[in-house]
Biopython code that builds the backbone (N, CA, C, O; Angstrom):
import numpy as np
from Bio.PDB.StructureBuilder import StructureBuilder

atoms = [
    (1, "UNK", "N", (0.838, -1.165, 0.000)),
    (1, "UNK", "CA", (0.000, 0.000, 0.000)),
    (1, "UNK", "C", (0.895, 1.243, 0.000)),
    (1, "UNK", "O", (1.930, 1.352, 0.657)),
    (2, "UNK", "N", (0.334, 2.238, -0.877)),
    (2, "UNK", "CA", (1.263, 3.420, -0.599)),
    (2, "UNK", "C", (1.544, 4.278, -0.075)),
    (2, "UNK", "O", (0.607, 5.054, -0.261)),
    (3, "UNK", "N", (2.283, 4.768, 0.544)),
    (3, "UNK", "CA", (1.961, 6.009, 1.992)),
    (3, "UNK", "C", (1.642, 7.106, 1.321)),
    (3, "UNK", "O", (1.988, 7.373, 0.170)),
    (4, "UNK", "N", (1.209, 7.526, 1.789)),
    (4, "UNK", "CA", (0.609, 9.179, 1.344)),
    (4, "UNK", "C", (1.159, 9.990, 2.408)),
    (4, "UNK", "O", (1.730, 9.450, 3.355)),
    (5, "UNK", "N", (0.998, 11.557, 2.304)),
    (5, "UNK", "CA", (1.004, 12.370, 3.279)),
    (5, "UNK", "C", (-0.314, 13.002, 3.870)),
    (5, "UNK", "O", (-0.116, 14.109, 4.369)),
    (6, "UNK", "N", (-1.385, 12.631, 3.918)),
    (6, "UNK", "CA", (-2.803, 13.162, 3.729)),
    (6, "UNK", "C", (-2.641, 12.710, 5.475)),
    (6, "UNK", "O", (-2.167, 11.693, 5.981)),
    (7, "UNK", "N", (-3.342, 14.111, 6.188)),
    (7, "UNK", "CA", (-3.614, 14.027, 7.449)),
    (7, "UNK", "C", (-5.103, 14.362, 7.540)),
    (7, "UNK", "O", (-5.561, 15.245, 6.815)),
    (8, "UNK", "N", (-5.907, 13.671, 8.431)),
    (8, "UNK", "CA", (-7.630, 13.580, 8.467)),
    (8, "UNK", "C", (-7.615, 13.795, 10.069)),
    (8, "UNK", "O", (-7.067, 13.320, 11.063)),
    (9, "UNK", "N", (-8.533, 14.782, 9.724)),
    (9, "UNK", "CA", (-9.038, 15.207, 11.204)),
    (9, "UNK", "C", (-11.341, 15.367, 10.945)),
    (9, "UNK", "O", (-11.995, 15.162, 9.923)),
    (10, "UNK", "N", (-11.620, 15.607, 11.751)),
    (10, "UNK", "CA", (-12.994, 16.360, 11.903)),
    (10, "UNK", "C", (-13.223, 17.377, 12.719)),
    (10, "UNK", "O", (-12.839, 17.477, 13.884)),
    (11, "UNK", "N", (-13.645, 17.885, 12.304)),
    (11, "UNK", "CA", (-14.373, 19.393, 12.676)),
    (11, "UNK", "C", (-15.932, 19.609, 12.753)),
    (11, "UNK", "O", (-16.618, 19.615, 11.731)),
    (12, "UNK", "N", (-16.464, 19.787, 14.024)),
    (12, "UNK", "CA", (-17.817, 20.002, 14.274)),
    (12, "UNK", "C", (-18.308, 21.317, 14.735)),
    (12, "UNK", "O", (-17.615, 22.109, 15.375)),
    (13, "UNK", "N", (-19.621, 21.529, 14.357)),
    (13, "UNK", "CA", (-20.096, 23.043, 14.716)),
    (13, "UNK", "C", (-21.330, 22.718, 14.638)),
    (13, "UNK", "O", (-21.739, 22.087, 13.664)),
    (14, "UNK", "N", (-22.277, 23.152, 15.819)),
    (14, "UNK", "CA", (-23.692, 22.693, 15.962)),
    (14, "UNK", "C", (-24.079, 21.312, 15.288)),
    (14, "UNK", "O", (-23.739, 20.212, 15.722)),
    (15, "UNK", "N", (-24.593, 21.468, 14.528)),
    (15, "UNK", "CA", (-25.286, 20.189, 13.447)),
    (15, "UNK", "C", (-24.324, 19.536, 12.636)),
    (15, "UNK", "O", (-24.152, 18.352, 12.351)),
    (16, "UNK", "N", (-23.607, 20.818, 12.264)),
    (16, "UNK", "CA", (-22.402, 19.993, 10.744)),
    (16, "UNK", "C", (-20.928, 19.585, 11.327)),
    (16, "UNK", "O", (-20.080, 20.013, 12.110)),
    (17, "UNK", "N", (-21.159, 18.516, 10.473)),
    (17, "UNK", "CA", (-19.717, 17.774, 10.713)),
    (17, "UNK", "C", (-19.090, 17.923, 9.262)),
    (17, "UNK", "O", (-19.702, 17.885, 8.194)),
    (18, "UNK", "N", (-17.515, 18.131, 9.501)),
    (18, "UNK", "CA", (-16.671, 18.236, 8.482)),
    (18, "UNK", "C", (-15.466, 17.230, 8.711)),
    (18, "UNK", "O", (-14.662, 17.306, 9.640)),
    (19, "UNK", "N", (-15.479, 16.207, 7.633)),
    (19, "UNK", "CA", (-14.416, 15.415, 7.830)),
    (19, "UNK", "C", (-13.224, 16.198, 6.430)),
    (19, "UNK", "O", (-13.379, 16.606, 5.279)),
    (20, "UNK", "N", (-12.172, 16.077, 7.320)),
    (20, "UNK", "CA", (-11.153, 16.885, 6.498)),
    (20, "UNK", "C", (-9.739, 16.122, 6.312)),
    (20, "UNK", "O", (-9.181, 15.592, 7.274)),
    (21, "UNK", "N", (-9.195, 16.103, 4.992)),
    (21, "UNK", "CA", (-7.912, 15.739, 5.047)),
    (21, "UNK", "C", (-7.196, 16.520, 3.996)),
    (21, "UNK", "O", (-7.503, 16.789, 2.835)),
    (22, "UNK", "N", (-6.012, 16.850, 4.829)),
    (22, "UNK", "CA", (-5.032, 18.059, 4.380)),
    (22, "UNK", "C", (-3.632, 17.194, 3.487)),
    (22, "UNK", "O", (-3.478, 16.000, 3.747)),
    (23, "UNK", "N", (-2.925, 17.695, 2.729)),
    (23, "UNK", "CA", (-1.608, 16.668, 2.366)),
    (23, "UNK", "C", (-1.399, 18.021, 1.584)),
    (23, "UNK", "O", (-2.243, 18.814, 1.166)),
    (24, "UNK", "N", (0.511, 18.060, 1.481)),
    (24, "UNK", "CA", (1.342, 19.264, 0.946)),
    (24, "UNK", "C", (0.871, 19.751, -0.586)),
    (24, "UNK", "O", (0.831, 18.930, -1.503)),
    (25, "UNK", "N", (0.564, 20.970, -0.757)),
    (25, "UNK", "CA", (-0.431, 21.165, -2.412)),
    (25, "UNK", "C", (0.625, 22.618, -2.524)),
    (25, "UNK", "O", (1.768, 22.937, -2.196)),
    (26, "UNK", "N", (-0.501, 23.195, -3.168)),
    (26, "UNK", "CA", (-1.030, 24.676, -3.794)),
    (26, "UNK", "C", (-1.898, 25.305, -3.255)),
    (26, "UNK", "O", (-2.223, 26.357, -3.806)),
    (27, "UNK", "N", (-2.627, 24.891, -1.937)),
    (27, "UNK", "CA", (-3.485, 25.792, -1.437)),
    (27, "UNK", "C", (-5.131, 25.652, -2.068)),
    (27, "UNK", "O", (-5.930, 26.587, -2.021)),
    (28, "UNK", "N", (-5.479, 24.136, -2.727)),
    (28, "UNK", "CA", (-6.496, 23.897, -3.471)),
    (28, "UNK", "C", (-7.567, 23.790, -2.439)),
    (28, "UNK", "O", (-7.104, 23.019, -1.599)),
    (29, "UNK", "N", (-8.991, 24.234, -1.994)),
    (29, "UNK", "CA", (-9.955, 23.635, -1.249)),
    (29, "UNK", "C", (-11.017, 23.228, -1.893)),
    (29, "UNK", "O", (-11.828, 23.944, -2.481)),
    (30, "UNK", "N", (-11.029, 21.673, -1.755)),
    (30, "UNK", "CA", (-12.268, 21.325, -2.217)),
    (30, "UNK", "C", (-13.067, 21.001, -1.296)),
    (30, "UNK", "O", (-12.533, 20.616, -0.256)),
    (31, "UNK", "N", (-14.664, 21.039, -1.344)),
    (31, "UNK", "CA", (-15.415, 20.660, -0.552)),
    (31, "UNK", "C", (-16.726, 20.250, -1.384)),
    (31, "UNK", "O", (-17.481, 20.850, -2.149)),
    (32, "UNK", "N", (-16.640, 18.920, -0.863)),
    (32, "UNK", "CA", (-17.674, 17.882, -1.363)),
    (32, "UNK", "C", (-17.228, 17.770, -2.614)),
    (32, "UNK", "O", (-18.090, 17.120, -3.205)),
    (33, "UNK", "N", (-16.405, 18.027, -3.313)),
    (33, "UNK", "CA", (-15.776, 17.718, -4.818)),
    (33, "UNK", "C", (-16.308, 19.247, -5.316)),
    (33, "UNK", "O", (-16.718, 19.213, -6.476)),
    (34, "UNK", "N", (-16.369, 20.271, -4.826)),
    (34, "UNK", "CA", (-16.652, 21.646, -5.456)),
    (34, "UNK", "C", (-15.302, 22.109, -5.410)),
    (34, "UNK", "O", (-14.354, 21.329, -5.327)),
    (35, "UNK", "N", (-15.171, 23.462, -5.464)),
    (35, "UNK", "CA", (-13.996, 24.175, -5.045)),
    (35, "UNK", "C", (-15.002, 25.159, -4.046)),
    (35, "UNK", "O", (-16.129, 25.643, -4.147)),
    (36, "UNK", "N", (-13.761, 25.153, -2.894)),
    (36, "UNK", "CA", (-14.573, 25.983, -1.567)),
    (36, "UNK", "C", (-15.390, 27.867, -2.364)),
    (36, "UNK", "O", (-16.366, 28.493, -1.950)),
    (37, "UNK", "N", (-14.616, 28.137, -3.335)),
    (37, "UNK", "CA", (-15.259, 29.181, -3.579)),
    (37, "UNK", "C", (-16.555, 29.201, -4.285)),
    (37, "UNK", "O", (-17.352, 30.139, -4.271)),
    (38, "UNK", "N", (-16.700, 28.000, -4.947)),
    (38, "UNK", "CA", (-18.403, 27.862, -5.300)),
    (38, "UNK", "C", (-19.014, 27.153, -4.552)),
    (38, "UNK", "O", (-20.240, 27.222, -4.645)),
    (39, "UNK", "N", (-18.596, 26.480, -3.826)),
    (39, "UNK", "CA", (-19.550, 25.532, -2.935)),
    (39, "UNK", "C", (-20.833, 26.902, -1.927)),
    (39, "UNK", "O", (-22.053, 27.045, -2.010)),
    (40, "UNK", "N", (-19.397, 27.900, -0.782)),
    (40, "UNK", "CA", (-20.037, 28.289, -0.044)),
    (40, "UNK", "C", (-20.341, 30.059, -0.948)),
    (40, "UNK", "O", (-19.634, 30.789, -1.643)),
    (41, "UNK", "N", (-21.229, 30.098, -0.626)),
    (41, "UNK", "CA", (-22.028, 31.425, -1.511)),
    (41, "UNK", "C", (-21.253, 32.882, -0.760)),
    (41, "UNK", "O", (-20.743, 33.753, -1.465)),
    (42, "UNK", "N", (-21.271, 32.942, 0.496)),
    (42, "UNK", "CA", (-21.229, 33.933, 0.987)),
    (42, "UNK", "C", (-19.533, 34.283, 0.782)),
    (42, "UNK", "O", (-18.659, 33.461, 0.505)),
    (43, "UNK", "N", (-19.378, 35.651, 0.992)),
    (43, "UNK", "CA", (-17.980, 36.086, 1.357)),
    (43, "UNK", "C", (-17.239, 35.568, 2.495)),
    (43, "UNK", "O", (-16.158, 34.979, 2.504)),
    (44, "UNK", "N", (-18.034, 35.899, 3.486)),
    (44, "UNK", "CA", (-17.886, 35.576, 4.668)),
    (44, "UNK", "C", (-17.840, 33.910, 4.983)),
    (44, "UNK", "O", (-17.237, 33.700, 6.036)),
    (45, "UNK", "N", (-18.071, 33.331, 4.675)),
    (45, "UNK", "CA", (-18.325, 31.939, 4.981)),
    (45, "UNK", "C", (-16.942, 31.232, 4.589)),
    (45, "UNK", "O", (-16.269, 30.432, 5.238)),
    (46, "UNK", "N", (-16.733, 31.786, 3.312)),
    (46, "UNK", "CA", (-15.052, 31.685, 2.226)),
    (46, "UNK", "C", (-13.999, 32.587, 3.049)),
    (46, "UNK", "O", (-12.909, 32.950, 2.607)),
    (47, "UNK", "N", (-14.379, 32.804, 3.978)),
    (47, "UNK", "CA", (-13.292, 33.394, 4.495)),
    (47, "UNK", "C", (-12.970, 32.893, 5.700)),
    (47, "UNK", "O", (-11.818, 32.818, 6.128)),
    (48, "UNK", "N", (-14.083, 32.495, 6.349)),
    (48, "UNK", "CA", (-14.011, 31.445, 7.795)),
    (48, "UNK", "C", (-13.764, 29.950, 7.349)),
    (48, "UNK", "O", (-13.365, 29.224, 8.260)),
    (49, "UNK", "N", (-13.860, 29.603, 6.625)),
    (49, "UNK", "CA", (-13.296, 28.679, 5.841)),
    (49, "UNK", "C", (-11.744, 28.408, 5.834)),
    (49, "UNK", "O", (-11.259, 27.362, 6.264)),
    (50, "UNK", "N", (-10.996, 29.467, 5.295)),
    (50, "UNK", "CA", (-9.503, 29.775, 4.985)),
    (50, "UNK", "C", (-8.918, 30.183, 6.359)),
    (50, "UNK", "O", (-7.688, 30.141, 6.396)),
    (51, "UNK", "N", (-9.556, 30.578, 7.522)),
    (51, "UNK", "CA", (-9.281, 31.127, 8.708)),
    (51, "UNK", "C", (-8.266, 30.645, 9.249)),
    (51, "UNK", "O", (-7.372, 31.422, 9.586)),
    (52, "UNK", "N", (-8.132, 29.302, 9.468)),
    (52, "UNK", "CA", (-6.665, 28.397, 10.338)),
    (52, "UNK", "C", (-5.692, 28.901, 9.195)),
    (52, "UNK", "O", (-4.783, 29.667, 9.514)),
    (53, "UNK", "N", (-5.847, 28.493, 7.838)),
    (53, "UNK", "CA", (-4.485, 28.716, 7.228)),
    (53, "UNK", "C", (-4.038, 29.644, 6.819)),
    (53, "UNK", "O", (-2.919, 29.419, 6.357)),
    (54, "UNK", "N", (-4.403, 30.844, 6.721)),
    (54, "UNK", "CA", (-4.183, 32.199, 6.605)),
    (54, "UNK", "C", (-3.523, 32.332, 8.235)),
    (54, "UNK", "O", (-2.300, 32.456, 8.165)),
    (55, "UNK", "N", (-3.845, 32.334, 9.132)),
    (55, "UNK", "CA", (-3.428, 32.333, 10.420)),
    (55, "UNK", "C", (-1.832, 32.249, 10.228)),
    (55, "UNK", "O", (-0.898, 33.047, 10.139)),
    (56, "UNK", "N", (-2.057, 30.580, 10.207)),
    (56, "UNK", "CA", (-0.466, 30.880, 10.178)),
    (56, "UNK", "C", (0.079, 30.757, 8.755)),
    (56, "UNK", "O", (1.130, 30.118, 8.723)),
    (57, "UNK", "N", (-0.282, 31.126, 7.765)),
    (57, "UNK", "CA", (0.718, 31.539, 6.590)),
    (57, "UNK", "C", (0.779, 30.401, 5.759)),
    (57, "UNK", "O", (1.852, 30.223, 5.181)),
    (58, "UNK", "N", (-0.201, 29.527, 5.553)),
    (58, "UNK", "CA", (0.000, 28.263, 4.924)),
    (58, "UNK", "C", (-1.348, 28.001, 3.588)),
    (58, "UNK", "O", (-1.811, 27.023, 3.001)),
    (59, "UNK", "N", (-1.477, 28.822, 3.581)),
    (59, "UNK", "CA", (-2.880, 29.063, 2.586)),
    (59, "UNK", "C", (-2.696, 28.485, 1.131)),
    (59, "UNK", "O", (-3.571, 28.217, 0.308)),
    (60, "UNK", "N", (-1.072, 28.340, 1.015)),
    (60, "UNK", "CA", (-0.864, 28.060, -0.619)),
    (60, "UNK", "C", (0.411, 27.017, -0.517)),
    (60, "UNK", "O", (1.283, 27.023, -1.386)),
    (61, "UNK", "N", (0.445, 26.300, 0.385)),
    (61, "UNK", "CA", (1.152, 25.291, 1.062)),
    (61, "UNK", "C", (0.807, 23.815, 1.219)),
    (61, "UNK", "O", (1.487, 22.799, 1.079)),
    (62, "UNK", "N", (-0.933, 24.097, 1.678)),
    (62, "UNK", "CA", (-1.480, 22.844, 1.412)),
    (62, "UNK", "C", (-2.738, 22.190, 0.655)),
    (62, "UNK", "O", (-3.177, 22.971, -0.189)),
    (63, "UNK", "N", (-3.162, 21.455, 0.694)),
    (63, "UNK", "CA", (-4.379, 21.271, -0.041)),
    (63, "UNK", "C", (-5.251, 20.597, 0.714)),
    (63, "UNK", "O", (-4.887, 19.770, 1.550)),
    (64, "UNK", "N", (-6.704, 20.951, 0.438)),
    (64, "UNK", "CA", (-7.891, 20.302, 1.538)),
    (64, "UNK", "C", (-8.624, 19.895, 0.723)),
    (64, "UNK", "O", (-9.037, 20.416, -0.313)),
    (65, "UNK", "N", (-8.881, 18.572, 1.344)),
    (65, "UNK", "CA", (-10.826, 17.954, 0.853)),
    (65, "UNK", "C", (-11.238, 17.312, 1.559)),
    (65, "UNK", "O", (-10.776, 16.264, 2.012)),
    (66, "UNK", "N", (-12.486, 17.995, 1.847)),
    (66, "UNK", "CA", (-13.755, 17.853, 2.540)),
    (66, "UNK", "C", (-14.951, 17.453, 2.446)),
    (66, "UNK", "O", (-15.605, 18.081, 1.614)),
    (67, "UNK", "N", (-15.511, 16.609, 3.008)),
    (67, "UNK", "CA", (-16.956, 16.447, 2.850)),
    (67, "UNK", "C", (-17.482, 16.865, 4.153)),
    (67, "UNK", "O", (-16.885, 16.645, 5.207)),
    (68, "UNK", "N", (-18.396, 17.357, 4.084)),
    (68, "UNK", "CA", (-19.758, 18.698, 5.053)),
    (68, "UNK", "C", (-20.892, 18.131, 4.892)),
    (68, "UNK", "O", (-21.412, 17.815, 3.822)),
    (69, "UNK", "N", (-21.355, 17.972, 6.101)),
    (69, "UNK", "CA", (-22.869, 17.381, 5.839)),
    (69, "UNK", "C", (-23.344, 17.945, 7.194)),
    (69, "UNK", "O", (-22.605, 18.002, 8.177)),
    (70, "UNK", "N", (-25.023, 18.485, 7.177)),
    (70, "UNK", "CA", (-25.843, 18.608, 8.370)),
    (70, "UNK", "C", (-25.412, 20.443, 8.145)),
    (70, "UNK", "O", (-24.609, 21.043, 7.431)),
    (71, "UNK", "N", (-26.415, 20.843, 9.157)),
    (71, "UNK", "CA", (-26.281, 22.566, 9.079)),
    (71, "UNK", "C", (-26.336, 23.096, 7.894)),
    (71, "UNK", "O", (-26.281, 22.637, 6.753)),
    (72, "UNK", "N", (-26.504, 24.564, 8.526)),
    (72, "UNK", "CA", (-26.173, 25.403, 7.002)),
    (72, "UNK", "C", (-24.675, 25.741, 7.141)),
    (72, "UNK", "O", (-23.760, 25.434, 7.905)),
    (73, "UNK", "N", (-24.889, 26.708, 5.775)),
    (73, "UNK", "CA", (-23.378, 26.604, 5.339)),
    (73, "UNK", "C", (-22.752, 27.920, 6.246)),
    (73, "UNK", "O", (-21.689, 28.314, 5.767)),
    (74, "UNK", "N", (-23.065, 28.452, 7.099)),
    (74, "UNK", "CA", (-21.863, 28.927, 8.001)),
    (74, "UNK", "C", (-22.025, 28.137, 8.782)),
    (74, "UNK", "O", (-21.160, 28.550, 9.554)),
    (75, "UNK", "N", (-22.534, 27.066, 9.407)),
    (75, "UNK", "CA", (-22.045, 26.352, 10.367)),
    (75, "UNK", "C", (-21.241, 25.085, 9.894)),
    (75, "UNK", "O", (-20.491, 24.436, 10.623)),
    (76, "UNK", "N", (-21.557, 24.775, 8.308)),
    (76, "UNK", "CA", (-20.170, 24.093, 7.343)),
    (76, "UNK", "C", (-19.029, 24.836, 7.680)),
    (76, "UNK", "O", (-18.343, 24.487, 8.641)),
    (77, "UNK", "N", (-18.761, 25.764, 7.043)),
    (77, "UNK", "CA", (-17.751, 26.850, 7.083)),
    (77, "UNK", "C", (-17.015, 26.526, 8.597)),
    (77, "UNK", "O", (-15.807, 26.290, 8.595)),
    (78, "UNK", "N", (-17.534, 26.522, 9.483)),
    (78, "UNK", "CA", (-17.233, 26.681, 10.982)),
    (78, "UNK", "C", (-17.112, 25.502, 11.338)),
    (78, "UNK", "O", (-16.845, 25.365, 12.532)),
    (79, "UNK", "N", (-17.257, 24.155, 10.462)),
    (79, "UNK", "CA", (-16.520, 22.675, 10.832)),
    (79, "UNK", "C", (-15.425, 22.988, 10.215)),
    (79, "UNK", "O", (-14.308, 23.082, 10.723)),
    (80, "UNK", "N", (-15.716, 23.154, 9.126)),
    (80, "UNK", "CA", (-14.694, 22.885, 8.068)),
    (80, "UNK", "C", (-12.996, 23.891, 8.707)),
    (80, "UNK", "O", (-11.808, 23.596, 8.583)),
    (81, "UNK", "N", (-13.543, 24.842, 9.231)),
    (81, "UNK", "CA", (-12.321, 25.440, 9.795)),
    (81, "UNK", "C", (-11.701, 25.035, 11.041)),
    (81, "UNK", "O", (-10.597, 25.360, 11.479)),
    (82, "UNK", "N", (-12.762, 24.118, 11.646)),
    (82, "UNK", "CA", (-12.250, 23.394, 13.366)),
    (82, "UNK", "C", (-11.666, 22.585, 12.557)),
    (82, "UNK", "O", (-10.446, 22.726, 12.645)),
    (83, "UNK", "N", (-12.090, 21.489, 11.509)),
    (83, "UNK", "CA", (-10.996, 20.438, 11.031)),
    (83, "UNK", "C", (-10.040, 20.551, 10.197)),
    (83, "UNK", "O", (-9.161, 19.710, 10.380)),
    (84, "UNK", "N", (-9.849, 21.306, 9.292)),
    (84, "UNK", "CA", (-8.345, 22.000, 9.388)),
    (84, "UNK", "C", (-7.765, 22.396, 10.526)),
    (84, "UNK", "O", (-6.579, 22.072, 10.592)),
    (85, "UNK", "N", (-8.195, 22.998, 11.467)),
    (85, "UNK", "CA", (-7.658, 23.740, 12.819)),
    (85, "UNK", "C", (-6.677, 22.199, 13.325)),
    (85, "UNK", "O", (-5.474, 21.969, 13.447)),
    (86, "UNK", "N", (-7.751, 21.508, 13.485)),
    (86, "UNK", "CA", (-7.140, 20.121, 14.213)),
    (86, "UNK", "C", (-6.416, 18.876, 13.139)),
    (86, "UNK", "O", (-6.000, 17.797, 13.560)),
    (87, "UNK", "N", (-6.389, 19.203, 12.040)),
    (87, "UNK", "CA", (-5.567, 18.646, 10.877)),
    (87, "UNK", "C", (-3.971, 19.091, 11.132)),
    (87, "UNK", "O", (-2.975, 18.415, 11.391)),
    (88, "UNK", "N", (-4.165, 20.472, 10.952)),
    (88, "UNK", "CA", (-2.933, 21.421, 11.513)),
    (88, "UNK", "C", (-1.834, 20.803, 12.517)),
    (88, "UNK", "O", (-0.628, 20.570, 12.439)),
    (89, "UNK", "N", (-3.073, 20.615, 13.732)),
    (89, "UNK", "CA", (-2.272, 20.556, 15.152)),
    (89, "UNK", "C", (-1.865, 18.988, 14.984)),
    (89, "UNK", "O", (-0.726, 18.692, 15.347)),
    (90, "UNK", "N", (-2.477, 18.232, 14.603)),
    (90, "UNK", "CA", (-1.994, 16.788, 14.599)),
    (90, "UNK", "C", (-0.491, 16.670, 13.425)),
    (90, "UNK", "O", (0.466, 15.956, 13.725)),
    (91, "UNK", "N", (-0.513, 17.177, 12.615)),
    (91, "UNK", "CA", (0.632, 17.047, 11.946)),
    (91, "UNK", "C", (1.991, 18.081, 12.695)),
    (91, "UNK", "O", (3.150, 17.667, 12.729)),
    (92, "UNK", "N", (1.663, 19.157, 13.133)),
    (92, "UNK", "CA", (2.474, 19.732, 14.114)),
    (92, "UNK", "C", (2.207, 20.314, 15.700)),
    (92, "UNK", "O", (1.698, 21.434, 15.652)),
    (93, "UNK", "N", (2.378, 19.935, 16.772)),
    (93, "UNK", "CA", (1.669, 20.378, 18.081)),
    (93, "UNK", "C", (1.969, 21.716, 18.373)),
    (93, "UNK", "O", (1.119, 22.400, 18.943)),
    (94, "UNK", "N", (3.358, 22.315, 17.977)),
    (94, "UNK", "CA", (3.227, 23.962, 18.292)),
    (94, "UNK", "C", (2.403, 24.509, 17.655)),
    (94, "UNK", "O", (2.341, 25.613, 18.194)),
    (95, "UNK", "N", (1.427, 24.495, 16.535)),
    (95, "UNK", "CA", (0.639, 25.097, 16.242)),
    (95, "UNK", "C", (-0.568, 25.079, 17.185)),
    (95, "UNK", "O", (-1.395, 25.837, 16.678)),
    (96, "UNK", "N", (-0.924, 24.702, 18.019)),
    (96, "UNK", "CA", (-2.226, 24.203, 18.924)),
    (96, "UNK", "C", (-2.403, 26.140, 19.713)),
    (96, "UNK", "O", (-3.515, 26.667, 19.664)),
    (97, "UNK", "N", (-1.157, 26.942, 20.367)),
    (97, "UNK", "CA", (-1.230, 27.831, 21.099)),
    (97, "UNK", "C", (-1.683, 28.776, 19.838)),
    (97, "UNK", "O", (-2.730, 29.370, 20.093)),
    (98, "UNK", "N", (-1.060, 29.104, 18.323)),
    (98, "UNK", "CA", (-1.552, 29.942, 17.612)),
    (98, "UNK", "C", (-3.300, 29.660, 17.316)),
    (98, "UNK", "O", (-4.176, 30.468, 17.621)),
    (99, "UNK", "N", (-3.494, 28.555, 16.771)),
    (99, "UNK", "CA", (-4.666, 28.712, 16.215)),
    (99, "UNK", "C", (-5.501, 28.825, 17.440)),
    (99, "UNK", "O", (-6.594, 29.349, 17.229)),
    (100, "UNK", "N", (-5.266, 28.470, 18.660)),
    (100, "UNK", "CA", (-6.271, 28.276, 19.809)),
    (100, "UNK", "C", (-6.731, 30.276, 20.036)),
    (100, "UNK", "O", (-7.543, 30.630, 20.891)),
]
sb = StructureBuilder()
sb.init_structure("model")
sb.init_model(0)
sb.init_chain("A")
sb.init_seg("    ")
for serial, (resi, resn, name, xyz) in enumerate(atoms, 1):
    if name == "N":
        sb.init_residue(resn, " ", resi, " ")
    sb.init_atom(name, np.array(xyz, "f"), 0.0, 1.0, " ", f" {name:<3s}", serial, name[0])
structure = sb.get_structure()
């Protein structure tokens, strides 16, 4: 079997769960097989979305895909950014004090 670098975490917010796995890219987000900028409509939502990796400077570093299910889409948005958040911290633990 082949190793990959793909790290999977989840991210929850009220109703929606976001299962997420990150591995070294270009900064691509897909969600549910969209790209995060057409999936979620709002400005705002695309921006809480990108929130952990803009944080610390990694926005075009890695690549995400996601599947979101349950809630609406800012409370997608708001998994989807806890499981990157905790994608993050599992592949490195000093990140846990920034994004917290």
């Amino acid at each position: 079997m082949p190793q990959t670098n793909n790290i999977y975490a989840t991210g929850k917010r009220k109703t929606a769960v976001a299962r997420v796995w990150i591995s070294p890219g270009e900064g691509k987000i897909l969600v549910n097989e969209v790209l995060a900028d057409d999936y979620f409509e709002r400005e705002t939502s695309r921006m809480i979305a990108r929130q952990s990796l803009e944080l610390l400077e990694l926005l075009d570093k890695y690549d995400v895909r996601a599947t979101v299910a349950g809630g609406g889409h800012s409370a997608q948005a708001e998994a989807l950014r806890h499981g990157i958040a905790r994608a993050l911290t599992l592949e490195d633990g000093e990140r846990r004090r920034t994004l917290k």
